[in-house]
C-alpha positions in Angstrom: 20.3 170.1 41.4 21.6 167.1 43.4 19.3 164.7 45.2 20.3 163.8 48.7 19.5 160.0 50.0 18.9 159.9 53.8 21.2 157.4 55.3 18.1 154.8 55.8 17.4 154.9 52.3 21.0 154.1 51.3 21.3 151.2 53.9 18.0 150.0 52.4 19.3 149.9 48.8 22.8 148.1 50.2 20.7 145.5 51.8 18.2 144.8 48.9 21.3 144.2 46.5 22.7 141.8 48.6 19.2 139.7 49.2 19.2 139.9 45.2 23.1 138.6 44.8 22.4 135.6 47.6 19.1 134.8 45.4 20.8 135.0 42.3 23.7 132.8 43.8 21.3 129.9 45.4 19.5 129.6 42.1 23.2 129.1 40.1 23.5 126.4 42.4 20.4 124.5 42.6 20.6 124.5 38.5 23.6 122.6 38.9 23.4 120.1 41.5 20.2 119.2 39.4 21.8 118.0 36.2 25.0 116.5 38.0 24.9 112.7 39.4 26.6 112.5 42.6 29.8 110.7 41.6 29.1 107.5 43.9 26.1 106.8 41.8 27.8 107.5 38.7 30.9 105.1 39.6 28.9 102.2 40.5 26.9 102.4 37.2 29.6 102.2 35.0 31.0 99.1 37.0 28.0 97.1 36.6 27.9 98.3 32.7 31.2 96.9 32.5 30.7 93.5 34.5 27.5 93.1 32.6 29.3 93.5 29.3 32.0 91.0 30.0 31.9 87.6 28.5 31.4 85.0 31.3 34.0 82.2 32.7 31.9 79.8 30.9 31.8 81.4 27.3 35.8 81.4 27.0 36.8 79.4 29.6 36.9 75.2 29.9 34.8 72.5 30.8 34.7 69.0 31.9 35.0 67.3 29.1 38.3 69.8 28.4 40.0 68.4 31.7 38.5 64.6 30.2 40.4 65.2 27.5 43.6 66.4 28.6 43.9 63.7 31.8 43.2 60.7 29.4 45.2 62.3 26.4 48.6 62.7 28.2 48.9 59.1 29.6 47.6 57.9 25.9 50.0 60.0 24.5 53.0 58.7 27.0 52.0 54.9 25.8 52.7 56.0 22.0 55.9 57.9 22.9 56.8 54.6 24.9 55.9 52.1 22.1 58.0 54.6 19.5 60.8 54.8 22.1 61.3 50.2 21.3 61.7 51.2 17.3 65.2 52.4 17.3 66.6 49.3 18.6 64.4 46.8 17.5 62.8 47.8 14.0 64.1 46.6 10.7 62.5 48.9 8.2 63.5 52.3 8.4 60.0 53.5 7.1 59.1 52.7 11.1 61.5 54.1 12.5 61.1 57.1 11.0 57.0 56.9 11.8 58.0 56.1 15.5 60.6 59.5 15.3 57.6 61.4 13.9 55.1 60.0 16.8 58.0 61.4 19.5 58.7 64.6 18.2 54.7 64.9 17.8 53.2 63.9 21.1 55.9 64.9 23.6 55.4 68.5 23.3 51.3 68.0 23.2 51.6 66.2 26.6 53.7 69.3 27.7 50.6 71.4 26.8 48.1 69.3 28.3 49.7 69.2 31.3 50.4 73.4 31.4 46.3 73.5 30.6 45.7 71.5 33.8 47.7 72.7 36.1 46.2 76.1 35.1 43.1 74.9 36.0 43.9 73.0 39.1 42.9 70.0 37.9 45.4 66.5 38.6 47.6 66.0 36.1 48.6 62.0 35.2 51.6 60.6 36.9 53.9 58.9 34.7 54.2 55.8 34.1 55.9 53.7 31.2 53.1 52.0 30.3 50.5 55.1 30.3 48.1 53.3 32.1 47.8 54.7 35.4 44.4 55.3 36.8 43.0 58.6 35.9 41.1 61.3 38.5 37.6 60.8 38.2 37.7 57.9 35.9 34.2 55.9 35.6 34.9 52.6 36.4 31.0 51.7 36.5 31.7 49.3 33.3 34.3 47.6 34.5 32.5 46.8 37.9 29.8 44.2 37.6 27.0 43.3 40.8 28.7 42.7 43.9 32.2 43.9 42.3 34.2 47.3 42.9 36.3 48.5 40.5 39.5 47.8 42.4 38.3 44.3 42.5 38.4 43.8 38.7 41.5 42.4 36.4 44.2 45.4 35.2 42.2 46.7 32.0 43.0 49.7 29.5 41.8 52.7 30.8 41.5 54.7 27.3 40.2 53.3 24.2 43.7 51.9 22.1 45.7 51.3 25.0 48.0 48.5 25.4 48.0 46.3 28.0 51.1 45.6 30.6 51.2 42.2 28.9 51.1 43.7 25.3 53.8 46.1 26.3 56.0 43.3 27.7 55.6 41.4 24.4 56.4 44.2 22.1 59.5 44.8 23.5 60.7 41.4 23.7 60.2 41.5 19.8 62.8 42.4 17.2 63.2 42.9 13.7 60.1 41.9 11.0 58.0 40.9 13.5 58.3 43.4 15.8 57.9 45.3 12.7 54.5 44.1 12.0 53.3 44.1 16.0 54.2 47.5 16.4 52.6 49.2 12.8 48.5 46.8 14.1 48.9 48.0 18.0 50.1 51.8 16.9 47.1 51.4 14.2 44.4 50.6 17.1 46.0 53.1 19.4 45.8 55.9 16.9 41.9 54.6 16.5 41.4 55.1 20.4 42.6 58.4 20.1 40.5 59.5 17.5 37.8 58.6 19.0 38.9 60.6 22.5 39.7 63.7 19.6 36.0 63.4 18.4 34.3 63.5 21.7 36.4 67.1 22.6 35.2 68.1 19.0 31.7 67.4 19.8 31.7 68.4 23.7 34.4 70.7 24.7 34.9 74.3 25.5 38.6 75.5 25.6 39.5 76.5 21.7 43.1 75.4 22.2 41.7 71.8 23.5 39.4 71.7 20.5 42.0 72.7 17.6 44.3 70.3 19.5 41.5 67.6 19.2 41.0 68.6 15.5 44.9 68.2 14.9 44.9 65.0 15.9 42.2 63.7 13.8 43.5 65.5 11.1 47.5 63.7 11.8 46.7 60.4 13.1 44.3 59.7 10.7 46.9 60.0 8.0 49.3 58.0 10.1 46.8 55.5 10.2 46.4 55.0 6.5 50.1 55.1 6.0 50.8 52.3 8.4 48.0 49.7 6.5 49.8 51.1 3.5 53.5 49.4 5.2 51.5 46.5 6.5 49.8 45.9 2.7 46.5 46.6 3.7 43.9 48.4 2.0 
């Protein structure tokens, strides 16, 4: 025997399912939005994750002494390439003109590299100049300058340890032969020792790897240099 619903009792039961669908749905919701991150926050954290991992400027990056190194280097380096630039014309033994050849080809293309590294930077980068003794940026010229004397005050000195002097320069190349021979190998010998010492201190002090190894090369070449040249000049 069939049962007959009233029409109250049907609307009833439509009404009740619905409430129960809508409950149903809400709760499917709130479950959700409670184990997402809204994606602002979760964009953010991973940016500061990422800065916070990254090595900083001044773990890989250069210093002072780096942009020391590289000012003073490339007008020391332009002295040598000047001094080897006399040998051609005015050296007798070949063994010198082929260390003055070996100096060029050497130190040219390093001054090219300091001077890419400082530009990069922003830093000045040397003028020319034959000699190679132009003032550098942010030179200390405190122990040149005694009490009651500025720096511009004092006589034309070195400004690197090795360098030549304008007056050395001019007598070099007014030499020739044997004895230009000999005056070249003693001021290329106390050159090379002022750079070495300028290599050590980036050793010891700088930052930028390539400036280092560079440093290291250079201690490592002109040291050899050095003994071979007291070896030409009969020194021990």
């Amino acid at each position: 025997m069939a049962i007959r619903r009233s029409p109250l009792r049907r609307s009833l039961l439509r009404r009740s399912a619905a409430l129960a669908a809508a409950t149903t749905a809400a709760l499917v919701l709130t479950a959700c939005g409670g184990d997402s991150t809204p994606p602002s926050r979760s964009a953010h954290s991973g940016h500061g994750t990422t800065a916070s991992a990254a090595p900083s400027s001044g773990r890989t990056g250069h210093n002072a002494q780096d942009v020391t190194f590289a000012q003073q280097m490339i007008p020391h380096h332009r002295q040598a390439v000047a001094m080897a630039g006399l040998a051609p014309t005015r050296a007798r033994s070949q063994q010198v003109k082929d260390l003055a050849a070996r100096i060029e080809k050497a130190q040219d293309p390093e001054i090219a590299t300091m001077t890419g590294w400082l530009k990069a930077w922003g830093a000045s980068v040397p003028e020319a100049d034959a000699s190679g003794r132009a003032d550098m940026p942010g030179m200390d010229h405190s122990g040149h300058s005694g009490p009651g004397h500025s720096a511009a005050s004092m006589p034309a000195m070195p400004a690197m340890p090795g360098m030549m002097s304008d007056a050395e320069m001019s007598g070099l190349e007014k030499m020739s032969g044997d004895v230009f021979d000999r005056a070249f190998l003693r001021m290329m010998i106390g050159h090379h020792e002022g750079a070495l010492d300028m290599a050590r201190t980036e050793q010891a002090k700088g930052a930028y790897g390539p400036a280092t190894a560079l440093a290291k090369s250079i201690v490592v070449s002109q040291s050899a240099e050095i003994a071979g040249m007291r070896k030409m000049l009969g020194e021990r």
